[in-house]
Structure formats: C-alpha cells, structure tokens
C-alpha distance (Angstrom), angle and dihedral (degrees) to the residues before:
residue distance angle dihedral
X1 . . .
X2 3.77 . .
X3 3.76 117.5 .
X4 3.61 115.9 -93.5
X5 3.50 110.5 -119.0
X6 4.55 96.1 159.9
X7 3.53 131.1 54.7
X8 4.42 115.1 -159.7
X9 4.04 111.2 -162.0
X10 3.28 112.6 -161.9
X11 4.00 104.9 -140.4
X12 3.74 117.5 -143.9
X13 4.18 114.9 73.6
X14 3.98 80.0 -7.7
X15 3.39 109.0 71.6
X16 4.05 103.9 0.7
X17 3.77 127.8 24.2
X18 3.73 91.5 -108.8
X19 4.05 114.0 129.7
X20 3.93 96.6 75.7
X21 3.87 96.1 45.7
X22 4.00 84.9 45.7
X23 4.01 94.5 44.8
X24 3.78 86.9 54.4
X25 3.94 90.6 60.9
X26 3.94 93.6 35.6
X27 4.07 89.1 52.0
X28 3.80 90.2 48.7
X29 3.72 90.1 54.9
X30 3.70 98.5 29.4
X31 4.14 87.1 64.1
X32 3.54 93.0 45.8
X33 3.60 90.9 52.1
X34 4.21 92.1 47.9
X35 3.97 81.9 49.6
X36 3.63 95.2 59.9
X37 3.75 95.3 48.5
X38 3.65 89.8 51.1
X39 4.15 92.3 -112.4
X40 3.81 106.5 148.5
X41 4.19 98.9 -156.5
X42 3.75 110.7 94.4
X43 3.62 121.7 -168.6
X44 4.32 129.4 -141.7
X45 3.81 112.0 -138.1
X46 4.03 92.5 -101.3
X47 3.42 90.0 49.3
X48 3.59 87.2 54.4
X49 3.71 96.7 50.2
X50 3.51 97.0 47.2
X51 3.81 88.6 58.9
X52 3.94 99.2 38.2
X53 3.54 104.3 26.0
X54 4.27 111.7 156.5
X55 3.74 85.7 15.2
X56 4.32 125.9 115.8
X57 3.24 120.9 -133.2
X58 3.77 103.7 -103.9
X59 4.30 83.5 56.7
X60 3.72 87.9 48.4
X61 3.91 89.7 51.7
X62 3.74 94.7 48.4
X63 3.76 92.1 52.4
X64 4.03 94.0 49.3
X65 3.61 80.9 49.1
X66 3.67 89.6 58.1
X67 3.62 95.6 36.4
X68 4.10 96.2 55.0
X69 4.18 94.0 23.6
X70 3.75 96.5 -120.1
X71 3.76 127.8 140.1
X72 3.65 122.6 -145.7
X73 4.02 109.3 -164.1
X74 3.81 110.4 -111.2
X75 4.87 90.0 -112.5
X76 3.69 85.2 55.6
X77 4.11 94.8 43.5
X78 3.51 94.1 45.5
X79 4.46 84.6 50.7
X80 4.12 87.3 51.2
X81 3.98 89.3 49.7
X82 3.84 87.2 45.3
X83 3.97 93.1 46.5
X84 4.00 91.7 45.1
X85 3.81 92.4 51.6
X86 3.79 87.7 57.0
X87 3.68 95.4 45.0
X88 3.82 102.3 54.4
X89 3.89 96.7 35.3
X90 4.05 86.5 57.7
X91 3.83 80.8 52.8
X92 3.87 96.1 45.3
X93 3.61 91.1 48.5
X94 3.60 93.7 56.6
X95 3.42 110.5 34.3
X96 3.87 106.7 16.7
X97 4.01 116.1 131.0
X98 3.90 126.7 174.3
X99 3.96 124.5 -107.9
X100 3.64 107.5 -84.8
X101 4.20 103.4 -93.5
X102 3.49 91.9 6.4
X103 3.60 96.8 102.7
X104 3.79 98.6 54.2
X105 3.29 97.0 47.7
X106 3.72 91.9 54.9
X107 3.72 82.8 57.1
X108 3.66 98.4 55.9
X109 3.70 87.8 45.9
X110 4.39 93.5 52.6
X111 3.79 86.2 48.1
X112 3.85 100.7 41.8
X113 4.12 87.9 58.4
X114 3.67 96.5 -156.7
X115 3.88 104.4 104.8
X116 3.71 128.2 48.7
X117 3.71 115.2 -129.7
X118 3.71 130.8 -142.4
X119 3.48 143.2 161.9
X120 3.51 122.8 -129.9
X121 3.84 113.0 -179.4
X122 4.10 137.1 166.8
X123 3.54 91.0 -150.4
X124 4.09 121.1 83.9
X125 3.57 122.6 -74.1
X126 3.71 97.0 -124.2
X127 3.86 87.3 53.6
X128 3.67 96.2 47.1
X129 3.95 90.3 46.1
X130 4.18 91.8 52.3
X131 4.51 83.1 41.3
X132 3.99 86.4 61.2
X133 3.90 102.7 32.6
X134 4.06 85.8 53.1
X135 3.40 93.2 57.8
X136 3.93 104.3 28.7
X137 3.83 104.2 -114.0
X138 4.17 94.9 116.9
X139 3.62 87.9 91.2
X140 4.01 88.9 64.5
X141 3.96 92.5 60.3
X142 3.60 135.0 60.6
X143 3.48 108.4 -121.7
X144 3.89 100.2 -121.4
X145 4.14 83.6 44.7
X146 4.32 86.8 71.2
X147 4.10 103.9 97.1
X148 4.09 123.9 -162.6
X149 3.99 115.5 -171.6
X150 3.77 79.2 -162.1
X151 3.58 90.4 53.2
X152 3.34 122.7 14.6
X153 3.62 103.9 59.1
X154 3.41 132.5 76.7
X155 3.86 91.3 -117.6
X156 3.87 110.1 30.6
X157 3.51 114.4 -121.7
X158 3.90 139.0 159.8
X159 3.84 130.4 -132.0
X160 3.00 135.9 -70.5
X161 4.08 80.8 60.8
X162 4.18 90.1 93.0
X163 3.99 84.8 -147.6
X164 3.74 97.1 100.0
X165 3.89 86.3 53.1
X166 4.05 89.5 48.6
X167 3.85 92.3 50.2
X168 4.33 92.0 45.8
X169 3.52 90.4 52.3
X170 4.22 90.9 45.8
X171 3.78 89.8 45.2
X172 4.06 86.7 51.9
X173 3.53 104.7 38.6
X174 3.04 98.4 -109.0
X175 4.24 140.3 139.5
X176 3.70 113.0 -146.5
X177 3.82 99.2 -113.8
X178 3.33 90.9 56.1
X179 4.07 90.0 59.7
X180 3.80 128.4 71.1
X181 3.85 120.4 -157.6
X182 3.93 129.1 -147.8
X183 3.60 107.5 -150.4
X184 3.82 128.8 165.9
X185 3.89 98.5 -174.8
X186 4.05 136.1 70.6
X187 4.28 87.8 -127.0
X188 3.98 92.0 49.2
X189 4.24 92.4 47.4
X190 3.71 90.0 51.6
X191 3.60 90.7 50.4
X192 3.61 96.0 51.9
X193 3.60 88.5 41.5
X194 3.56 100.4 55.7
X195 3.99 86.2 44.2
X196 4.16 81.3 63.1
X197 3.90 82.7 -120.1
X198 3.86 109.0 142.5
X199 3.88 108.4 -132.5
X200 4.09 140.3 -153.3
X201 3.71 103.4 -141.7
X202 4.04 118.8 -148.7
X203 3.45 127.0 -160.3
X204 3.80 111.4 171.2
X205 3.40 93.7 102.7
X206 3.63 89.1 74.2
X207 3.98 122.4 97.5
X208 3.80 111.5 -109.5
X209 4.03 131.1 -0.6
X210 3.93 90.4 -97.8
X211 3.87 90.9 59.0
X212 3.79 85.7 45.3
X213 3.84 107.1 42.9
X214 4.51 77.4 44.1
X215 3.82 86.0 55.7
X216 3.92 93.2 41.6
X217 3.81 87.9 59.7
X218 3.73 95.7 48.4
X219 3.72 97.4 55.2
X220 3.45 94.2 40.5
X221 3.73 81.0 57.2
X222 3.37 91.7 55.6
X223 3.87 106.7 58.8
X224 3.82 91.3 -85.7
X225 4.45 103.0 145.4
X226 4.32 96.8 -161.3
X227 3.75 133.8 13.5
X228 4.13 127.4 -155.0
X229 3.64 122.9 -149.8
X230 3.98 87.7 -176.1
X231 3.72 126.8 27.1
X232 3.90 83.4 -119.5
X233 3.48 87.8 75.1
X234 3.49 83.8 72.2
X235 3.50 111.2 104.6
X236 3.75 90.1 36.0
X237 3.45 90.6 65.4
X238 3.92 108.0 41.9
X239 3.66 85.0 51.4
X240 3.84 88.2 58.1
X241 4.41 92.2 47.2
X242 3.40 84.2 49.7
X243 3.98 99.5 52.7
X244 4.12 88.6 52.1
C-alpha cells in the first residue's frame, strides 16, 4: 500500500454536528415542495435523515422525485437548491458545534505537519465554509483544499458518486491510495470507496450505541478497514490503515 501522505474529512456529522440542524431546514422545504406537487406524505427532519443521510439537497430532491414520480423543471430546482443553501447555513451559523474530540485532534494533526488535510463534502460549499468557520476548524484547511460535489464539479453531484473524491485528489496531487477518508455515513464510504480511497469510518455522531454498533456493521460491510466511536480513536486507527 502506498504511504499515506493526505487525509479527506468529510464535513457534515464528521467533523461538525451539522446533519440534524440541516435536516430541519431540508424537511421544512422538502414538505413544501411535496405540497405543491399535490403529494400528501410529509416528512420530519429525522425522518429525513435517516433516509438521505450523506446526501445534498439537490440528490435528495431527485430521489423524492423518483420516489413520488414528480418532475420539478430544472429554473425552479436550481431556486429550491438556492433557498435550502440559505436555510441551513442561517442554522449552521447559529447553532453549529464541532464533533466532540474532533477539534483537537485536527490540531495535533495542523501542528504535527505530516498529513495534508482536506475536506471533501456532498453538501454545498457555502454551507460547508459557514459549518467550519462556526466552529473554528477553517484554519486547518487550505482554502482551495475545501471540495463541494454540489459545487465544485463541473456537473453537481452528491456522494455516493466517488467523482468528487476523484477530482479532490486531482486538484491535490494526489493518487487515491495514497489518501485516507473519514466518513461517518453509508453514501460518503461508497464514495470514497469507489474513488479506491481507503476510509476510517466514525460513528459517534450517532444517537445511542445500538444505532452506532448498527452503523459499525454497515460500513464494515461496505469495504470500510477501522471504525471510531470517539475522535480519540483517531490515531489508533490511522496507524492501523496505514499497517494494511
């Protein structure tokens, strides 16, 4: 295995507490969306994460299209997108806080010098800027090293399409076995997966240790080598990617 000289973070339930805050704002505008088309289900915010978790918003959309056969034109999609992004990042700014641990580790990592650092998210760029200005982790990234599939690319996407993963490792310089990802969400593994970038999966931003040993299981399942309860784990864990 090559050495690993770059670590990718994904952002949201990762490195900041960000998915239920943002679910609130998606579910608001998710219902009024079903309203419009005439689609009686509504959904809560949880209820939305459980079944979109590690997507954006536009992916989200296209998949309740799919689920309900509706078709918003591509104007008014691109005005939903726009009206989502302002939602949650008036959310983030306010109530944003970082994973518990993740913070210091980031630290020890920005000191130590011997890892790049990037983040690598699904979510927008503007919302994944405000995510790590809230909490103080911008000044851990290079600012050309913070990646959007729903901005970034020359054809937005969302995980777990592994192109925003191929195009952050381009942009840095990087080949994919020489990157490890930290992902906390089935859609963000199989991104990183496909991208042939090993990954450290962390699931202590789920509620409860029955939710967490489930999620443990699942990306195991789906290639993932070690998973972290607590960002502590950290070093533990790299040390054991790095040893395959």
């Amino acid at each position: 295995m090559p050495k690993i000289t770059e670590i990718l973070f994904d952002c949201d339930n990762t490195l900041v507490l960000s998915e239920e805050l943002a679910f609130e704002a998606c579910a608001d505008l998710a219902n009024e969306i079903l309203a419009k088309y005439n689609i009686p289900d509504r959904y809560t915010g949880p209820e939305l994460l459980n079944d979109f978790v590690g997507q954006n918003f536009r992916g989200m959309v296209v998949n309740l299209q799919k689920k309900f056969d509706f078709t918003i034109p591509g104007p008014e999609m691109e005005k939903y997108v726009s009206m989502e992004e302002d939602r949650v990042i008036a959310k983030l700014q306010r109530d944003a806080k970082p994973c518990v641990g993740c913070s210091e580790e980031l630290d020890k990592l920005y000191k130590a010098k011997k890892y790049g650092m990037a983040v690598v998210s699904s979510s927008a760029l503007r919302r994944v800027q405000a995510s790590i200005d809230k909490v103080d982790q911008a000044k851990y990234f290079p600012k050309d090293h913070i990646f959007s599939a729903a901005t970034s690319l020359p054809t937005p996407t969302t995980k777990p399409d592994p192109a925003i993963y191929l195009h952050a490792c381009e942009v840095i310089g990087k080949k994919p076995g020489e990157c490890v990802a930290v992902e906390d969400s089935k859609s963000g593994t199989l991104s990183a997966v496909r991208a042939g970038i090993p990954v450290i999966g962390y699931v202590g931003s789920y509620s409860g240790s029955e939710k967490q040993k489930e999620m443990t299981e699942t990306l195991k399942g789906l290639g993932v080598g070690v998973v972290m309860q607590n960002w502590h784990e950290f070093p533990q864990c790299l040390e054991a990617i790095e040893k395959q």
